[in-house]
C-alpha positions as CSV (number, residue, x, y, z in Angstrom):
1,X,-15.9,36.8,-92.3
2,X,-13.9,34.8,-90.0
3,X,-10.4,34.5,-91.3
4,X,-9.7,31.4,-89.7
5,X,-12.8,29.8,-91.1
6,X,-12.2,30.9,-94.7
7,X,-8.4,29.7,-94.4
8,X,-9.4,26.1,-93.2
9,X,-11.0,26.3,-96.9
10,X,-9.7,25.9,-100.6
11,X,-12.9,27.2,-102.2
12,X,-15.9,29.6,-101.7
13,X,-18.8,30.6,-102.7
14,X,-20.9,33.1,-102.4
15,X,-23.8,33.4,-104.8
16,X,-25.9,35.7,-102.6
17,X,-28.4,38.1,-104.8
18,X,-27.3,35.7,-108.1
19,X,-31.1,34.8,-108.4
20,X,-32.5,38.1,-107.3
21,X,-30.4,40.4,-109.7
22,X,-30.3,37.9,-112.5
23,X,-32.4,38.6,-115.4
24,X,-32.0,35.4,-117.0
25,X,-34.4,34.0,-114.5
26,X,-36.6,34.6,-116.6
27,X,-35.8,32.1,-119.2
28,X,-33.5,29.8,-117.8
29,X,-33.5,27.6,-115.1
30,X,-32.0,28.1,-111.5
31,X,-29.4,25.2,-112.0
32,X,-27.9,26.4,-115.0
33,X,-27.4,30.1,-113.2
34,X,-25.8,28.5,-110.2
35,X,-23.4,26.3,-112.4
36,X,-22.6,29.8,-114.3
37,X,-22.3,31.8,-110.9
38,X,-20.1,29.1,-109.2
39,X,-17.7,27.8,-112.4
40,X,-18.7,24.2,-111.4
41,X,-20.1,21.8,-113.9
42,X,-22.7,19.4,-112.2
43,X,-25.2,17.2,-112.0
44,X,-28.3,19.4,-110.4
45,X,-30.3,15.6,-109.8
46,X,-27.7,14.1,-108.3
47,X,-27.9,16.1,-105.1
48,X,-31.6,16.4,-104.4
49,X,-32.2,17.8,-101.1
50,X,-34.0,16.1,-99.2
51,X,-35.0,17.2,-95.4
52,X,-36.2,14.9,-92.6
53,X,-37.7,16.5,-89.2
54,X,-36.1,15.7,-86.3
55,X,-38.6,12.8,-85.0
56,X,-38.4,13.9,-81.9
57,X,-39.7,17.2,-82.3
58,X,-42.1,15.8,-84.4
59,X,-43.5,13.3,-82.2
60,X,-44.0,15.7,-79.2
61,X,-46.0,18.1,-82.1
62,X,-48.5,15.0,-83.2
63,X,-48.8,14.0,-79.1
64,X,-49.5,17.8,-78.0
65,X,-51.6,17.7,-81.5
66,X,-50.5,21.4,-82.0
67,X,-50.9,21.4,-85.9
68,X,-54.0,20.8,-86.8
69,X,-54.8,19.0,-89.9
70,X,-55.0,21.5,-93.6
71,X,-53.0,24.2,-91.7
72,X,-51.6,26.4,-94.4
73,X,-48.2,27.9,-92.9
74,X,-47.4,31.7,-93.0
75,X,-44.1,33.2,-93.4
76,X,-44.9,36.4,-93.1
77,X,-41.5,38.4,-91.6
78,X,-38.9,39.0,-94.4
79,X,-35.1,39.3,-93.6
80,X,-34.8,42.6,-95.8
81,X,-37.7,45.3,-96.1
82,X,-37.3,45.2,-99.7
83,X,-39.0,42.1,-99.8
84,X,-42.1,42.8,-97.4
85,X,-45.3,42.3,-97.9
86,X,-47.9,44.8,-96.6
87,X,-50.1,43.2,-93.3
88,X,-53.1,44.5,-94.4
89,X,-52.5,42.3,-97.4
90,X,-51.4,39.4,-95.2
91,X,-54.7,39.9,-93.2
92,X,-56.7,39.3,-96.5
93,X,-54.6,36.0,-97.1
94,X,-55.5,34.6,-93.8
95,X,-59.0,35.9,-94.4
96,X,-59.7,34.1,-97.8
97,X,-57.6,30.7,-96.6
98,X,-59.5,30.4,-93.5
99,X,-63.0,31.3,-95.6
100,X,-61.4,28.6,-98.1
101,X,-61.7,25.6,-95.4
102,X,-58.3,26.0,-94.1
103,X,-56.1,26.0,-91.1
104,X,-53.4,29.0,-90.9
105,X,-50.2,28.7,-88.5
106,X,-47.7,32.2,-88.6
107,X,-44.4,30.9,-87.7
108,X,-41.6,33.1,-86.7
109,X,-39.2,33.3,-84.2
110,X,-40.4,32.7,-80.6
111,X,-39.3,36.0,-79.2
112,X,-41.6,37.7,-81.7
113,X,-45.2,35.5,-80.8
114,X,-46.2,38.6,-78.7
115,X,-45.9,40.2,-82.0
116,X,-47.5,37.4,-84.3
117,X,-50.3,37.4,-81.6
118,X,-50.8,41.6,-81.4
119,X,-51.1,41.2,-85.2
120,X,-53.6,38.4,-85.3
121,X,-55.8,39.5,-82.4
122,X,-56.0,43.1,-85.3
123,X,-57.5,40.9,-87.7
124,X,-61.7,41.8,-87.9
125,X,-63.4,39.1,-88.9
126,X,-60.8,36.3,-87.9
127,X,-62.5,33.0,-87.2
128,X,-59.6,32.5,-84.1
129,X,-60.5,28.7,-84.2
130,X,-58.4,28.6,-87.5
131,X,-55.9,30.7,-86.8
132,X,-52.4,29.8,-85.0
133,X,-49.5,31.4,-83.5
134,X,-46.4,29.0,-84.5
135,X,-43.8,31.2,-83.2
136,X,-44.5,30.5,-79.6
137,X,-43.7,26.7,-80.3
138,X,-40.8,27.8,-82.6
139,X,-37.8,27.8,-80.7
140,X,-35.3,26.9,-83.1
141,X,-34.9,26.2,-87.0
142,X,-35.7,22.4,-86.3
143,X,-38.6,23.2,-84.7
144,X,-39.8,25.2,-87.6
145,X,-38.9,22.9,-90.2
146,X,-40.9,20.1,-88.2
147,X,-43.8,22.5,-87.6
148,X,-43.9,23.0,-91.6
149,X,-43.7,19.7,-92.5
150,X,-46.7,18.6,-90.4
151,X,-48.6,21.3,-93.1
152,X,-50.2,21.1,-96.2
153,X,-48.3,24.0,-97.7
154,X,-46.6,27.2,-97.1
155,X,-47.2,30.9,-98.2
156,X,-43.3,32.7,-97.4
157,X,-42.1,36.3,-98.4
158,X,-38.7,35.0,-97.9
159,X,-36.7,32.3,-99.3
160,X,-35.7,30.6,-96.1
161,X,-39.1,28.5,-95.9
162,X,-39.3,28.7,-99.8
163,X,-36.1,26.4,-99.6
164,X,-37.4,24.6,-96.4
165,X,-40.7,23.8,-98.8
166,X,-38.5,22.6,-101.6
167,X,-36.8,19.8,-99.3
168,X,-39.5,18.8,-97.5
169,X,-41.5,18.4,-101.1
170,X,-44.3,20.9,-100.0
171,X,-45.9,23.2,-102.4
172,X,-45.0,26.4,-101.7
173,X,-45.2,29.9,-103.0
């Protein structure tokens, strides 16, 4: 870390893996562990997050209509290869949500849509009317958090878009 940054600071925090390695997941709720973790004593509903799209980037989506309506949004790339999810599983997701009535957009970074389209254009089978490559319109994390809230839901293998999901209110898993 920066030392300048962490000396222009009286406290810290760092509660990185405190959900991942904490058994009492299980039972308890995510709140309570973080109050533990951090030796803070808070109100968890008095800070509800709450994310708003830049309008902006949202009004040139609508305009360009580039998501269409019932997309179901894919976060497929993980941060750590300890959380990936095979592709040929991914393949069968996009399979059975398309077959299901719905839209699918993969978002990742836009240096990676070659990628996100090589992987797609794999797919036998894929109706490629219902199908999107999000990372070429993804140029930066407000562009992906305005893509996703212009879905119906979200379907991450990382927490970045889980959290994104819990602040713009969509279900997610």
């Amino acid at each position: 870390y920066n030392a300048d940054l962490l000396s222009a600071y009286d406290y810290h925090l760092l509660f990185i893996s405190s959900i991942e390695n904490c058994i009492e997941t299980q039972s308890e709720n995510y709140y309570d562990i973080f109050q533990r973790v951090t030796g803070l004593n808070y109100n968890a509903r008095e800070y509800v997050s709450n994310l708003i799209p830049r309008p902006d980037i949202v009004k040139e989506l609508k305009i360009q209509n580039m998501i269409p309506k019932n997309t179901v949004l894919l976060h497929i790339k993980s941060s750590t290869p300890l959380r990936s999810y095979p592709m040929p599983k991914w393949e069968k997701v996009i399979l059975l949500l398309t077959q299901k009535g719905y839209n699918v957009g993969v978002i990742d970074a836009s240096n990676n849509s070659q990628k996100v389209n090589d992987f797609l254009a794999g797919i036998n089978g894929l109706d490629t009317t219902k199908v999107f490559n999000f990372a070429a319109i993804s140029h930066t994390i407000s562009h992906g958090i305005s893509i996703f809230d212009q879905c119906v839901a979200g379907i991450t293998i990382d927490s970045s878009f889980a959290h994104v999901a819990g602040a713009l209110r969509k279900p997610a898993v």
